[in-house]
N, C-alpha and C positions, 0 to 999 in steps of 0.2 A: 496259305495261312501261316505256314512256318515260316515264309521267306519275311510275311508282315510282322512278324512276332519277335524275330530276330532282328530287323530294322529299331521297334520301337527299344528292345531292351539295349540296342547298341548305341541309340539316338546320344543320351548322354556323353559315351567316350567319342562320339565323333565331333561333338559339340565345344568340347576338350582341347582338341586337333587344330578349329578353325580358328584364323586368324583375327584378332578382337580388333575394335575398328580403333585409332588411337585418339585421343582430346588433346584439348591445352594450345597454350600460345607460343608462337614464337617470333622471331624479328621477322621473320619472313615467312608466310605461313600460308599464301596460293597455294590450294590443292584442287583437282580435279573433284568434281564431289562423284564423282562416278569410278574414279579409283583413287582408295591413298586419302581417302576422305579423314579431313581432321575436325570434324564436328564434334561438339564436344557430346558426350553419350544422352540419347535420350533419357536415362534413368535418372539423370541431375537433374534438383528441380533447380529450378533461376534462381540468381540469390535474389535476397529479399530487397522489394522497389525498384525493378528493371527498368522502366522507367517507359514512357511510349515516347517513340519516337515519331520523327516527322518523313523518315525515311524508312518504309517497309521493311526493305533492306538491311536496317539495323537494328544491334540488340547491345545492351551493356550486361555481359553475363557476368560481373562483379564489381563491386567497389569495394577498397581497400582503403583505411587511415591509417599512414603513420605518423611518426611525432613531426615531419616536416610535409610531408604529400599526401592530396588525394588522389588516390588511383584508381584511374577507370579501364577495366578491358572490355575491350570491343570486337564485336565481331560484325563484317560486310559481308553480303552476300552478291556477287554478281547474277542476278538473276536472269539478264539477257540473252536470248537467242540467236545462230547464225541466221544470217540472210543470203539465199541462194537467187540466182537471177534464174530465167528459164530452161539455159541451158545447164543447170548446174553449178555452176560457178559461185562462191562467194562472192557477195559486194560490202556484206557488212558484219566483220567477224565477232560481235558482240560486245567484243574489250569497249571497257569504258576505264579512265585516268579519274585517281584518288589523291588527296592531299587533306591534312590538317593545317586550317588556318590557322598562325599564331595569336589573332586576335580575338580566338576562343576563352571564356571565360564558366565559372559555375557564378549559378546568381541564385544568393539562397534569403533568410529572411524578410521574404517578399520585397526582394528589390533594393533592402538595404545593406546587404553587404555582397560583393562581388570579388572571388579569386580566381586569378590571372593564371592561365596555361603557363608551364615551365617547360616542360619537353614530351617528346613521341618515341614509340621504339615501335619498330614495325611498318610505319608508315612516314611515309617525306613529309614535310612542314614546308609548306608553300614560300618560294614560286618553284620548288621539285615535286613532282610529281614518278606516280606509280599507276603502270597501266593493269588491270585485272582483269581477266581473261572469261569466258562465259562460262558460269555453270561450276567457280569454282569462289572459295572462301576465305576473306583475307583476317586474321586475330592480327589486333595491334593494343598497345597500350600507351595512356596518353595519363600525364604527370598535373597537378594544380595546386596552386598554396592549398595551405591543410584548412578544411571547415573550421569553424569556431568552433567550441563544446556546445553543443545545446541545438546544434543546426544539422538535422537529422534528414529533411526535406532539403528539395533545392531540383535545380535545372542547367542544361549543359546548352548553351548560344554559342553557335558557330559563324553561323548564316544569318543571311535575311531574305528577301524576298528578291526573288529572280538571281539570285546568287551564282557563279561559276558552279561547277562539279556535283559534287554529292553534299547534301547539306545534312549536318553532323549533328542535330539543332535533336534532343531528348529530355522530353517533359516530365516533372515527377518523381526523378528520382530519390533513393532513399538510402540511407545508413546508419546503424546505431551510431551515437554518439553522443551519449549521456552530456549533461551539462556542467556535471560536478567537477571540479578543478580535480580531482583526482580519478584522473579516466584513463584505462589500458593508453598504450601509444598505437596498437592496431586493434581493427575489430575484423575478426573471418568469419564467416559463417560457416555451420557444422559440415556443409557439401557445398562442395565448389570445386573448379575444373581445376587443371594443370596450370601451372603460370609461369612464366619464364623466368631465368634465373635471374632477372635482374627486378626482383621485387624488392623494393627499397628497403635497407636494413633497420632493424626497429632498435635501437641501445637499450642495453639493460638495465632494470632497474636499478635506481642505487639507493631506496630505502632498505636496509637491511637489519629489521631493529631486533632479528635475534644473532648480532653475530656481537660477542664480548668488545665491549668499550672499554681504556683501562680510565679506570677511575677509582679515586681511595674509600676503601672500604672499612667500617669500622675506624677509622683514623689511622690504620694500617698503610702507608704509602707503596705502590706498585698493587697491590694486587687486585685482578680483575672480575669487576663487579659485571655477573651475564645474565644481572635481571634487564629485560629488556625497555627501554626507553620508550615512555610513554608520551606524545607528540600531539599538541594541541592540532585538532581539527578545522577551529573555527578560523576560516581567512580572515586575515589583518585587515583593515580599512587603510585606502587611498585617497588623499585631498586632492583632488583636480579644483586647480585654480584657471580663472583666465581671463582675458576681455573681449569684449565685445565691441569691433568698430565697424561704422562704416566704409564700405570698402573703397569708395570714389575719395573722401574726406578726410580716413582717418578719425573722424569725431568719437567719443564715444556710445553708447546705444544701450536704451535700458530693452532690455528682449526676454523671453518664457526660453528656456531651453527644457526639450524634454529628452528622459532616459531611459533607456531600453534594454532590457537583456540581449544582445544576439539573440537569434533563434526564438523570439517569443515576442506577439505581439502585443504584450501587456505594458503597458508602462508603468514603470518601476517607481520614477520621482521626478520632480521639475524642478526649478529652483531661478530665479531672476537675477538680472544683472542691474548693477546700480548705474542713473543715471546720470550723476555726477560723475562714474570714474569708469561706466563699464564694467568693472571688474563681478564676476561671478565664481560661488564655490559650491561644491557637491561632492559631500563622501562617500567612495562607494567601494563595494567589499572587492577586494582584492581576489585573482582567477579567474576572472569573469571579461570576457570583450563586450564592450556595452555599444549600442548606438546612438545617436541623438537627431535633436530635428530641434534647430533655434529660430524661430519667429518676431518678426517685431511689425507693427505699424508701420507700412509707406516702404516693406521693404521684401523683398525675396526671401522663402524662407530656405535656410541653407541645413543639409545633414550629412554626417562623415561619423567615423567607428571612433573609439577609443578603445587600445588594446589591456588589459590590466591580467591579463594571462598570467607575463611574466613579472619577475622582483622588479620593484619601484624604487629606485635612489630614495632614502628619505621617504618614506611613503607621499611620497608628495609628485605630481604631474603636473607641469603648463598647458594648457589648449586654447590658443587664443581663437575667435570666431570672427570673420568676415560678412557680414550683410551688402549685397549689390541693394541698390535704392531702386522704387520703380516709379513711374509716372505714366500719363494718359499716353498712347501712341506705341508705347514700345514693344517688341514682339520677343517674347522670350520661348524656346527651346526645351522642349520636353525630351531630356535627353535620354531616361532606361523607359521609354513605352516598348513594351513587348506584345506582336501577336503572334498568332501560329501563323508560319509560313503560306503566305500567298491569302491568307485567312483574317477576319474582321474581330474573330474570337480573343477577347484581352487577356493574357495571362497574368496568373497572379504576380511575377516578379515585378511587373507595372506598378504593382500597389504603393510602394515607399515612396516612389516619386507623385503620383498624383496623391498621397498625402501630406505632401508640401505643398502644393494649389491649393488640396482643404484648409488648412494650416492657414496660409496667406491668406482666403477668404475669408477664414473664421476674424481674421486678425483686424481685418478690414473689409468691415461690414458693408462699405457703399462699393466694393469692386465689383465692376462687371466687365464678362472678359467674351473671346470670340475663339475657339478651338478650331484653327486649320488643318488639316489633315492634305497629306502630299505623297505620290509615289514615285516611285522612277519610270523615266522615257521610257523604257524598257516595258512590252506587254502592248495586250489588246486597249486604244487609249480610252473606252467606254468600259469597260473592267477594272480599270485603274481610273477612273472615276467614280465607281458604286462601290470600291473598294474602301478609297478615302474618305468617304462620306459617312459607311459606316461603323471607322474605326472611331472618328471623331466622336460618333452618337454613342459608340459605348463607352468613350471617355467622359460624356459627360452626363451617361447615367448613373458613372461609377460616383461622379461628383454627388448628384444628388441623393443617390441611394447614403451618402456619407451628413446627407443635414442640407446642401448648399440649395438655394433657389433656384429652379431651371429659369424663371426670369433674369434672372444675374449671368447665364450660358447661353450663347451662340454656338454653332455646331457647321461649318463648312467643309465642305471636301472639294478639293480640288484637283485631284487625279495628278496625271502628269505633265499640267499646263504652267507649273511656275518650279521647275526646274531651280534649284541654285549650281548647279555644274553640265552643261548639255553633250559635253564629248569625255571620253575618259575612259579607265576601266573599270570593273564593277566595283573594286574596292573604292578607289578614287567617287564613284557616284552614290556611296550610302550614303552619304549626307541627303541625297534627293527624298528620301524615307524620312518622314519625320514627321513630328505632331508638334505642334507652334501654339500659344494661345498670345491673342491681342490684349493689352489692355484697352479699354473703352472707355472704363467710367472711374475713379477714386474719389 
């Protein structure tokens, strides 16, 4: 009883003594998880929107904004086992090879605006690879243009289906970032792990409106007036002008352009292009990255960003706009369809694009079209046919759920029978991934 009694009142100072397990990132960060473990402390909750990924094995324990990057830290887990033959022997020591593609991208405003991977620390950027060992855990952090204000959601595409390696491919994730043109340059959250020293540096602010300006006071020349300068709030307005042509012809094109906040799928305002000249105008408040989606009759409808974040020459902007023309027969390319890895499931990033097929429908009410669905050679070829099949059906329920006729929709899947590349490597054969719609009828 004493010797128990003495244990519990020492428990604390021994507790004191023991050696605290360590967290955080570094360039290089394999550890055994069974010693020397760098996990980061179970006490930490995740930050907030970790986002699920498509690999068990991964986790995004933070996101970070600064005035030029979004930063994501990542953590892998090699979860693998040795393999011993009968006699003992290893045949298969677990290690399995890591890389970040650089043709990794964040896809946020459902699909209508996409920023581009800039660099890795931690991990090689393909075609270098890093081999990770069983049973231990590799922190890396990986660099992307900075989100818009206003785009708080969003998702990390790495991979596609049947992809090399480990697929880096996390759904959902999240981070404050208010919309207001006047937003911190980072946002942390109150708990969050270690991070390495090369977190990108955030510059200081340079509103300073209690520090003395000299200005004449009283009609007194030099001396300084330290009431502090009150500074209009409300963003200036920007004229984006532009035209609108055909893009085979050059002709001009009367067309609907519509606008968008980033990060909101509301639309803001429209405004038409003259038929006579093309040309189209829209004033829009300045701080704000807006998207658009232009439409016209007999033609493709085409959408890209316009930045108005920063100062405006003149508050005035050009954007001229391109329309590709379409006709019976031709087979156009669905280029951001997203699903989950190996899966028929549509993601929302798909949305902005097959809202330009609504859009062209809406536009041109006699179209009827034929949705192809394709995968790569690669796989079981009756798999990668019920796979095709039913990516296309959920493509074109998304159409109807949006207003469109399913008599106006065809829906084919074709698996891996009409290949456009049959030999190559996997980069080289994503093009075999894709979703095509025909046109049929105008």
């Amino acid at each position: 009883m004493k010797k128990l009694l003495f244990i519990l009142l020492s428990w604390p100072l021994l507790q004191s003594c023991m050696p605290l397990p360590s967290g955080g990132y570094g360039n290089s960060s394999d550890t055994n998880s069974g010693n020397g473990s760098q996990y980061p402390s179970q006490q930490t909750p995740a930050p907030s929107g970790s986002g699920r990924s498509a690999d068990p094995n991964i986790s995004v324990e933070d996101i970070r904004l600064s005035g030029q990057y979004t930063v994501l830290y990542v953590s892998f887990i090699n979860n693998n086992s040795a393999r011993r033959d009968q006699s003992g022997r290893v045949v298969d020591d677990g290690s399995q090879e890591i890389a970040f593609h650089p043709s990794a991208r964040l896809v946020g405003a459902n699909g209508a605006r996409e920023f581009r991977f800039v660099k890795a620390e931690g991990i090689p950027v393909e075609p270098q690879r890093k081999k990770t060992y069983a049973g231990t855990r590799t922190n890396f952090v990986v660099y992307f243009e900075r989100l818009d204000p206003g785009i708080e959601s969003f998702d990390l595409f790495e991979c596609n289906d049947y992809d090399h390696l480990t697929c880096w491919n996390v759904y959902g994730l999240y981070v404050k970032n208010p919309s207001s043109a006047q937003v911190p340059t980072q946002q942390v959250p109150n708990q969050s792990p270690n991070y390495p020293s090369q977190t990108p540096s955030i510059p200081a602010p340079t509103n300073q409106p209690n520090t003395p300006t000299k200005k004449p006071k009283s009609g007194k020349v030099g001396e300084v007036d330290t009431t502090p300068q009150q500074q209009s709030t409300e963003p200036s307005s920007v004229l984006v002008v532009g035209i609108v042509r055909d893009a085979k012809t050059n002709r001009p094109i009367s067309a609907t352009i519509d606008f968008t906040v980033s990060g909101s799928n509301k639309k803001i305002d429209s405004t038409q292009s003259f038929a006579s000249t093309g040309i189209y105008r829209m004033n829009l408040k300045q701080g704000q990255v807006y998207t658009y989606v232009a439409h016209a009759k007999g033609y493709l409808a085409a959408n890209d960003f316009i930045d108005l974040s920063k100062s405006v020459v003149n508050n005035k902007l050009t954007k001229d706009i391109l329309l590709n023309p379409i006709q019976v027969g031709d087979k156009i390319t669905l280029k951001n369809i997203y699903f989950e890895v190996s899966k028929s499931d549509l993601l929302p990033a798909s949305f902005a694009e097959l809202n330009k097929l609504v859009s062209m429908m809406d536009e041109n009410q006699n179209l009827e079209i034929r949705l192809e669905g394709h995968t790569d050679i690669v796989g079981d070829p009756e798999a990668n046919q019920e796979l095709s099949e039913e990516r296309v059906i959920n493509c074109k329920e998304y159409l109807i759920k949006k207003g469109i006729s399913a008599n106006r929709i065809q829906a084919v899947g074709y698996g891996s029978t009409k290949p456009i590349i049959k030999k190559g490597t996997d980069e080289e054969r994503k093009v075999n991934r894709r979703v095509e719609f025909v046109i049929l009828k105008l």
